[in-house]
C-alpha positions as a printed Julia matrix, in Angstrom:
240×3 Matrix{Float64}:
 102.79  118.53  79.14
 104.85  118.16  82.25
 108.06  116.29  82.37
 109.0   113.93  84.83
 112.88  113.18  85.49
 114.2   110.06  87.56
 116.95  109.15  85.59
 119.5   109.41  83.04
 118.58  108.52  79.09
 120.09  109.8   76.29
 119.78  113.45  76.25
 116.44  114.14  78.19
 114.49  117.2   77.01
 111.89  117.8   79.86
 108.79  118.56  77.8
 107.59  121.45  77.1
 110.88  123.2   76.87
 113.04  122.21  73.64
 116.11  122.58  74.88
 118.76  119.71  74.47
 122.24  119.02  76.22
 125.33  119.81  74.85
 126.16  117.98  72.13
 122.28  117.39  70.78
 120.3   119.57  68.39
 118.45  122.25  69.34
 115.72  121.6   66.97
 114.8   119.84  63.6
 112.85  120.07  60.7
 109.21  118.62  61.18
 108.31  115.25  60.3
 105.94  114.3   57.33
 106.49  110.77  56.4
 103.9   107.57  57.58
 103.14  107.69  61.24
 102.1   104.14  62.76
 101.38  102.58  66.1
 102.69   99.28  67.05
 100.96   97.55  70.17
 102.34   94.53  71.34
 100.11   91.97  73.16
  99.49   88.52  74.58
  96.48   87.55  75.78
  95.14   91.25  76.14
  91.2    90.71  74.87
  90.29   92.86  78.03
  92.04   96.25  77.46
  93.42   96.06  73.72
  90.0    97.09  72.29
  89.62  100.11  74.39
  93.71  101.11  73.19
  92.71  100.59  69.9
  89.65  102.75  69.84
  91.22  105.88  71.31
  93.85  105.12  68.18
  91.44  105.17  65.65
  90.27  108.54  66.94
  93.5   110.29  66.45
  94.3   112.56  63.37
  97.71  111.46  61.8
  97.72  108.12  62.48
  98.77  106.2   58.88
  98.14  102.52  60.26
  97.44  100.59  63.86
  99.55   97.2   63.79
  98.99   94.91  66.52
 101.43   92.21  66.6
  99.27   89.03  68.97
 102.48   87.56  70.27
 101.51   83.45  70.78
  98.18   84.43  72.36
  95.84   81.87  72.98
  92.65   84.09  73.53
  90.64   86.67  71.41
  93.81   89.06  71.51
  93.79   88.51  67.28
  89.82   88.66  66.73
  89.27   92.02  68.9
  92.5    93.7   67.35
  91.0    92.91  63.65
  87.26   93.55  64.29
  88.87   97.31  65.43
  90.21   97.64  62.2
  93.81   97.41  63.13
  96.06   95.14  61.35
  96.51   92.14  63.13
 100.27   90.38  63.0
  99.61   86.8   64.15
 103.04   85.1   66.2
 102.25   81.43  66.05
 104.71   80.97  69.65
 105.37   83.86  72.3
 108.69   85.58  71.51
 108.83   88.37  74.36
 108.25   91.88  73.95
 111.19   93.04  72.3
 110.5    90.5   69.49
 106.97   91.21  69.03
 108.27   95.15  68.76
 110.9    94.08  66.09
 108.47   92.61  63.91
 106.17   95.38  63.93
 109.11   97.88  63.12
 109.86   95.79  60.14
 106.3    95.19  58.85
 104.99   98.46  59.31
 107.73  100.65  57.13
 106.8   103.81  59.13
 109.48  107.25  59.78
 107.81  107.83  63.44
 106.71  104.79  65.38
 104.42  104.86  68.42
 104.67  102.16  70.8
 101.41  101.32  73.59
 101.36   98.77  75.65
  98.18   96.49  75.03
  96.87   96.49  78.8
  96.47  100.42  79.22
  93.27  101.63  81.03
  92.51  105.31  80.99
  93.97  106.11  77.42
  92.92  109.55  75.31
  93.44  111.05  72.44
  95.22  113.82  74.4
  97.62  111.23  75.91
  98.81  109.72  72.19
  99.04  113.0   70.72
 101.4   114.38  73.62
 103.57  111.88  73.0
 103.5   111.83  69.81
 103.88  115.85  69.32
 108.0   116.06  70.12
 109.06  113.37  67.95
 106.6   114.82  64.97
 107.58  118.38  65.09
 111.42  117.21  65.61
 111.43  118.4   68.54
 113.18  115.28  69.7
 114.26  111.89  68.47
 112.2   109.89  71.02
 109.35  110.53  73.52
 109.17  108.25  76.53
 105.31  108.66  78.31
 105.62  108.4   81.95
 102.22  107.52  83.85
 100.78  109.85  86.78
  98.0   109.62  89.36
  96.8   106.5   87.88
  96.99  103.71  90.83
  99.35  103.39  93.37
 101.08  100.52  92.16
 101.69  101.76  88.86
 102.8   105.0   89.55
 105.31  103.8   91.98
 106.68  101.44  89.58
 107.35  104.62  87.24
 108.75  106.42  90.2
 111.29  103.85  91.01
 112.12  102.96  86.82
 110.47  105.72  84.81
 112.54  105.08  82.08
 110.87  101.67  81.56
 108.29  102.78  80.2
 106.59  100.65  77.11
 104.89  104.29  75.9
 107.01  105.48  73.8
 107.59  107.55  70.28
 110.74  107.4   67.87
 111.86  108.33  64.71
 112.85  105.51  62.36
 116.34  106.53  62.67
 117.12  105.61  65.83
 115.43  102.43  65.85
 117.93  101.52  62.67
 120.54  101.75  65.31
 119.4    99.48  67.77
 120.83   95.79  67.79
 118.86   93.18  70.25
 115.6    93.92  70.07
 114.41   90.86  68.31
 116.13   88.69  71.31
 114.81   91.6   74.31
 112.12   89.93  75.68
 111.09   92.28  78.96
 114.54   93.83  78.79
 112.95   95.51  75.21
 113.34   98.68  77.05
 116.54   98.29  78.76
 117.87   97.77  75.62
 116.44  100.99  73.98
 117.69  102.95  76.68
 121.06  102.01  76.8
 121.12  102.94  72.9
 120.1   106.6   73.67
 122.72  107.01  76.48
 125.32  105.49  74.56
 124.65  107.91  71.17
 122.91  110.74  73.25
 119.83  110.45  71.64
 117.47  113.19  72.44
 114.58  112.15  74.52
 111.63  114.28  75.67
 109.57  112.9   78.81
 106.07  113.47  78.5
 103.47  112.8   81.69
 100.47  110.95  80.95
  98.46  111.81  83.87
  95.33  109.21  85.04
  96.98  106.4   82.65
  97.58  103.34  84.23
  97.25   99.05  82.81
  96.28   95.85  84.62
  98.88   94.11  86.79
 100.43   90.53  86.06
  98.53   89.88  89.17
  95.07   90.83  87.73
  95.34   89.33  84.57
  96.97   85.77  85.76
  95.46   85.34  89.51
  97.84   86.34  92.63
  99.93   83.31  92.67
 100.98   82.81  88.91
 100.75   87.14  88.3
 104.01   87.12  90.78
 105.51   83.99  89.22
 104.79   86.57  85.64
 106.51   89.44  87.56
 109.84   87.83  88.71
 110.34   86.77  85.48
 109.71   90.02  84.12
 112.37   91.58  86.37
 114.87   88.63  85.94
 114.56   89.68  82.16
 114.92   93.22  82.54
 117.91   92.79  85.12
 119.73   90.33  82.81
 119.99   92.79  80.08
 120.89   95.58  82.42
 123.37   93.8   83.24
 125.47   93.23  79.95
């Protein structure tokens, strides 16, 4: 694993060294309590089945919860017919709620957290990020995606640290107030928490990962409409 700076959260830990900032521990005892993914989605029939199969092929994995956030397509059917168990939000409530409720319904000491629209997902890529927060090397992994497309990897470059791929111990999560109420600023949120209690936070690249645009899944015009509302969310919350 490579890490990838560009930015400040928490304590970073570039991966593969463990060594923490001042202030953090150095290391901690392993983990062996219920590991579960959480995948948010709306309207993600496309990808979501091809996430959900590269879960189901990865060792340690207690339980896949997908929480269909007020989609209207076959988000729910594909996510059940994979085997995962399939949360069902009769209105959209925004990222950050869709998160919160699969925190509370899967009861889990390490959560992993996928976006739904990922293309180019392995085994490799979930266990790397799921390998720091495991071993206790650190209380949160954030997965930061390389030589995928263009677009994509610029938007890490300019705000790597808003990154849905991520891995955290249960503790930390109890910490966190807002998620429920997040929307797109889910991750803003998150990282303000780490800074604030110096959370330590391994970055782990995820090379050839990259997801469909707003613009690919909605059509040019209303995909950019998706975006600037996106960012309006995520600046709003950066800026309380």
């Amino acid at each position: 694993m490579q890490g990838q700076g560009g930015g400040e959260v928490g304590a970073v830990v570039e991966a593969p060294s463990s060594a923490s900032l001042p202030g953090t521990a150095v290391s901690r005892p392993a983990r062996t309590g219920r590991v579960v993914a959480v995948v948010p989605a709306y309207n993600e029939e496309k990808t979501l089945g091809d996430v959900l199969a590269v879960l189901a092929s990865v060792p340690g994995l207690d339980g896949i919860f997908v929480i269909s956030d007020g989609s209207t397509d076959r988000t729910a059917a594909v996510a059940r017919s994979a085997g995962a168990t399939c949360i069902e939000l009769e209105q959209n409530i925004g990222k950050g709620g869709a998160l919160k409720v699969g925190i509370d319904q899967a009861d889990a000491e390490v959560y992993l957290f996928l976006d739904a629209d990922l293309i180019g997902l392995t085994p490799l890529h979930v266990q790397d990020l799921l390998a720091p927060v495991v071993t206790g090397e650190a209380q949160m992994s954030v997965g930061i995606l390389e030589k995928g497309r263009a677009a994509t990897d610029l938007a890490q470059v300019v705000a790597p640290y808003l990154s849905g791929q991520r891995a955290v111990s249960r503790d930390v999560l109890e910490g966190i107030s807002g998620l429920e109420t997040a929307r797109y600023g889910v991750e803003v949120t998150i990282n303000r928490h780490l800074k604030k209690h110096r959370v330590a936070v391994q970055v782990v690249s995820m090379e050839n990962l990259t997801h469909r645009t707003k613009e690919e899944k909605l059509g040019l015009l209303r995909g950019f409409v998706a975006r600037l509302k996106m960012y309006w969310e995520i600046v709003r919350y950066a800026g309380e």
